[in-house]
N, C-alpha and C positions, 0 to 999 in steps of 0.2 A: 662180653659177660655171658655165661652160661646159665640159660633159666631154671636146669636140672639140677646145677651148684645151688643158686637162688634159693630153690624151695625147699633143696634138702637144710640147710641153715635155717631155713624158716620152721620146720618141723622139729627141729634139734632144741630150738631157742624156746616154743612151743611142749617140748618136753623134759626140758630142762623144770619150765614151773608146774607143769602135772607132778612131775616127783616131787616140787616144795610141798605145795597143795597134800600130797598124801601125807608126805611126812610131819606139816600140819594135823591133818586130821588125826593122825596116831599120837598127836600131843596135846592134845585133847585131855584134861584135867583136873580135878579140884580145883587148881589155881583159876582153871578159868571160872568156875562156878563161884569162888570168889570174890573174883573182877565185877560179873553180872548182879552181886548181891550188894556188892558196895554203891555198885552206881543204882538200882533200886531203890537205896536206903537212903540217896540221895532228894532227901524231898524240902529239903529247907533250902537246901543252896543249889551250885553252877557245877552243870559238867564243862570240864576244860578239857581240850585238848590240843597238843604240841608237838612240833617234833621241828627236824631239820634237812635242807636239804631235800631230797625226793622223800623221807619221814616225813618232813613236814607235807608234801603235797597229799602224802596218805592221809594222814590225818586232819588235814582240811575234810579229806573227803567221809574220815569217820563222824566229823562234825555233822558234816551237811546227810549224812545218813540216819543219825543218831538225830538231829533234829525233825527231821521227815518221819520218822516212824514213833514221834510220843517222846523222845527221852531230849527235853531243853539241852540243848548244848552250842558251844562256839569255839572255833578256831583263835589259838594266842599266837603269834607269831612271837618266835623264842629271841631274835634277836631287838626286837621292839618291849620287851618283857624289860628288858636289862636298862632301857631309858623311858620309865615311865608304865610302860601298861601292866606292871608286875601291880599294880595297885586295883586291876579285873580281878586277882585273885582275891578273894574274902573266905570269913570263917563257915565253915558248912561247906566247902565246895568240893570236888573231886576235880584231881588233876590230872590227867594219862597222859604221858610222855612216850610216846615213842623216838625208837635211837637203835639201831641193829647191835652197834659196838656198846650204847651205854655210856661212853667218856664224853660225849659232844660238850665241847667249852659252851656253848648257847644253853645249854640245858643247864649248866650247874648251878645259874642262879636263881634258877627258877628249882632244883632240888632244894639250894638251901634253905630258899624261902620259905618254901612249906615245909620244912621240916623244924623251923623257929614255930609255930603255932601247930599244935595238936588238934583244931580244932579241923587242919583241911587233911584228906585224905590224899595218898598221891597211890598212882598205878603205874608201876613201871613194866613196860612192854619191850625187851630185848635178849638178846639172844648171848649175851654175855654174862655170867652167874657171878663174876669177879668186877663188875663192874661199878661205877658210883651210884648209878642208876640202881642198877638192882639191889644194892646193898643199903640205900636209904629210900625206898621205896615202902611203902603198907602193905600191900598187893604187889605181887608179881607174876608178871606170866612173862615163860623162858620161854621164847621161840627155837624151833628144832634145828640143829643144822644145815645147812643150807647152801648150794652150788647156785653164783650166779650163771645165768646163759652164755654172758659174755668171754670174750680171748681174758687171759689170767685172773678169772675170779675177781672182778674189780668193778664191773657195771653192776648197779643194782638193778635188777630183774627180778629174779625167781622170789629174792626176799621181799621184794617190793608187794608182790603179787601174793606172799602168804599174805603181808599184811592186812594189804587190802580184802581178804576174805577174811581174815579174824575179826576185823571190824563189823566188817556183816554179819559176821557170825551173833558177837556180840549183840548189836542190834536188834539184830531179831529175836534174838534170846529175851532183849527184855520189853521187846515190843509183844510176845505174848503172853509173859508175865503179865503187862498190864491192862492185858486184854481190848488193844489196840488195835479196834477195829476198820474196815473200809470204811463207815461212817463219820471217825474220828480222823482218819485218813484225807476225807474230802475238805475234812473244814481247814486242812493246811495247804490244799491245794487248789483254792479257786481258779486257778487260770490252764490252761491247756486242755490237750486231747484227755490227759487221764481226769482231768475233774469231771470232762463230757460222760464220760466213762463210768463213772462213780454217780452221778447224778439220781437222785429215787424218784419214787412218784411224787412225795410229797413237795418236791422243788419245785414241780410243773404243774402240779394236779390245782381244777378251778376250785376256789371253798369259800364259806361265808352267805355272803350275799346273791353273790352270781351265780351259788349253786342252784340249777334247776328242781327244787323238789316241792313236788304237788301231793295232795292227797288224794287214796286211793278213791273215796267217792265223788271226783271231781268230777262232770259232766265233758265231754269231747267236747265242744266248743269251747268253753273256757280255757281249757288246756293246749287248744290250738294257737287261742290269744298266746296265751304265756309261751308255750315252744316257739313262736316268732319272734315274740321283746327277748325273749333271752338268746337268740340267734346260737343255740348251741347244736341244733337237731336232735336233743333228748332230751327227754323229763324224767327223772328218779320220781318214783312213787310209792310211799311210805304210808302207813299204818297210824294212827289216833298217839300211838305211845312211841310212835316214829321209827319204830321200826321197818327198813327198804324191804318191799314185797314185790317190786317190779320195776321194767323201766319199758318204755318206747322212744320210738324214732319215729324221725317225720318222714322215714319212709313206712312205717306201718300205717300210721298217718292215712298216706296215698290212697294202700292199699285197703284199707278197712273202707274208706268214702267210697272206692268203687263194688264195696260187695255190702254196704249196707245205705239205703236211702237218707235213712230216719238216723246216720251215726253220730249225729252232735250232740243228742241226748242221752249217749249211752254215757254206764260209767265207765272209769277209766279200768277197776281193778275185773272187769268183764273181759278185757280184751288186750290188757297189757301183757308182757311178757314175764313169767311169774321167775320167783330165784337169780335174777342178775348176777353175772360172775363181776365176784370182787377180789380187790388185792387189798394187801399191807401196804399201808404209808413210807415204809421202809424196804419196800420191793424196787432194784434198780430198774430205770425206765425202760431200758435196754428188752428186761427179763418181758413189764408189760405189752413193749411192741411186739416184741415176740409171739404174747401170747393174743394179741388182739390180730396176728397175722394166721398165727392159729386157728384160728374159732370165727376169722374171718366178720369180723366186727372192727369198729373203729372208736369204741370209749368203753371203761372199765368204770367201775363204782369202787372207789375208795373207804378202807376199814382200820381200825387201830388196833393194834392185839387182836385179840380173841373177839372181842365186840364185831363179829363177822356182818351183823343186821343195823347197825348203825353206820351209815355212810356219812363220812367228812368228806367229802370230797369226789370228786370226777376227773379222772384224767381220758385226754382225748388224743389220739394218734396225731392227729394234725401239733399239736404242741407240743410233743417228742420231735417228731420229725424237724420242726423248727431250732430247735436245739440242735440239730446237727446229727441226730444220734438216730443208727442204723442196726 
């Protein structure tokens, strides 16, 4: 076997689905801004989706996309529709069938299903205009013409591969509509790298109880008690109307004992550190160790909106780091 054969078929097969893709994007249309509005409008009921064959595997994965970014939906498997799970469809719901040809026998019970009740919408996603599919569908989006990779036009490739971006396409279309944010993002992803990823302050930040904060005319000795029961190495120091005016560490601590005799009786707001940098609650952790590696410090004072002088909270490098997250 020839490696130079090899790779030139590799690159062929490779631009075989760059041309679907463009010729995708140049089809690009009303219809699809259609598609996007129907399933918006979808808020009582179920996005479905179906297809057959390597359609069907696409649209498992428009499911599992469409699920992930905000828009509820599930995979029907079309030949199990026809014994039984035709009863997941209900009124309100949207149904997208994908089918290249549009004739697939799996699909047509599931067309005529929904087409007995007015109340489910169907989207037909195929590339044939004469088709059953397109012709008793709500919506329709005609996919463009399209050369598979493969010897006689017969493997699905290049089609396969529009699909799978029209899906994303979709997807994202209505993941910004709904202003589907990284925050709404993480709460469907608690497990993995990307939830580590996503995590804010306020997931890790200390609050309550344990938070460290003293007032600013607290005497050095007392404040020493407290920075040791609370084993955090800082104390947040705040104002009468509680407003954060400073903070220390117990390394100033150190250094104040060695340049003043008489420091137990000082007050705190004498020699704290005035203006402590704070974040949003909704600042990724990631951004805070960043910025505590910055400024060369190791705990940030937590804030909510605009409330810049009110601190909820403290987060501390050491409880990033324990998270995994670099």
């Amino acid at each position: 076997m020839q490696s130079d054969r090899i790779q030139k078929i590799a690159k062929e097969v490779i631009q075989y689905e760059i041309n679907a893709l463009k010729n995708l994007k140049n089809s690009i249309n009303l219809s699809l801004s259609k598609v996007v509005k129907l399933i918006l409008n979808c808020k009582q009921g179920k996005v479905i989706i179906s297809g057959v064959g390597k359609s069907g595997i696409i649209a498992r994965k428009w499911a599992a996309t469409f699920s992930s970014t905000g828009t509820p939906s599930f995979f029907l498997d079309a030949t199990n529709a026809s014994h039984g799970d035709m009863g997941q469809i209900t009124s309100n719901d949207v149904v997208i069938l994908i089918s290249n040809s549009g004739q697939s026998d799996e699909l047509k019970n599931i067309i005529q299903y929904t087409s007995r009740n007015k109340n489910i919408n169907l989207i037909g996603v195929t590339s044939k205009k004469d088709s059953v599919l397109y012709k008793n569908s709500n919506v329709t989006f005609q996919m463009p013409p399209i050369k598979e990779a493969g010897p006689e036009n017969i493997v699905p490739t290049s089609s396969t591969s529009a699909q799978l971006a029209l899906g994303d396409a979709i997807a994202i279309a209505c993941m910004r509509y709904k202003n589907f944010t990284k925050l709404d993002f993480k709460k469907i992803h608690p497990s993995g790298n990307l939830s580590i990823k996503l995590k804010t302050v306020s997931d890790l930040m200390i609050a309550g109880k344990k938070l460290p904060i003293v007032s600013e005319n607290m005497k050095m000795k007392k404040a020493l008690n407290i920075i040791t029961k609370k084993g955090l190495g800082v104390l947040i120091i705040k104002k009468k109307n509680g407003n954060t005016t400073g903070i220390i560490t117990d390394g100033d601590f150190k250094r104040i004992a060695q340049k003043h005799s008489d420091f137990e009786n000082l007050d705190l707001k004498k020699i704290m550190k005035k203006n402590p940098i704070t974040v949003n609650k909704d600042t990724l952790a990631a951004s805070a160790l960043s910025l505590m590696n910055t400024k060369k410090i190791t705990s940030l004072c937590v804030h909510n909106g605009r409330k810049f002088k009110k601190t909820i909270g403290l987060i501390h490098m050491h409880d990033i780091l324990k998270s995994n997250i670099s």
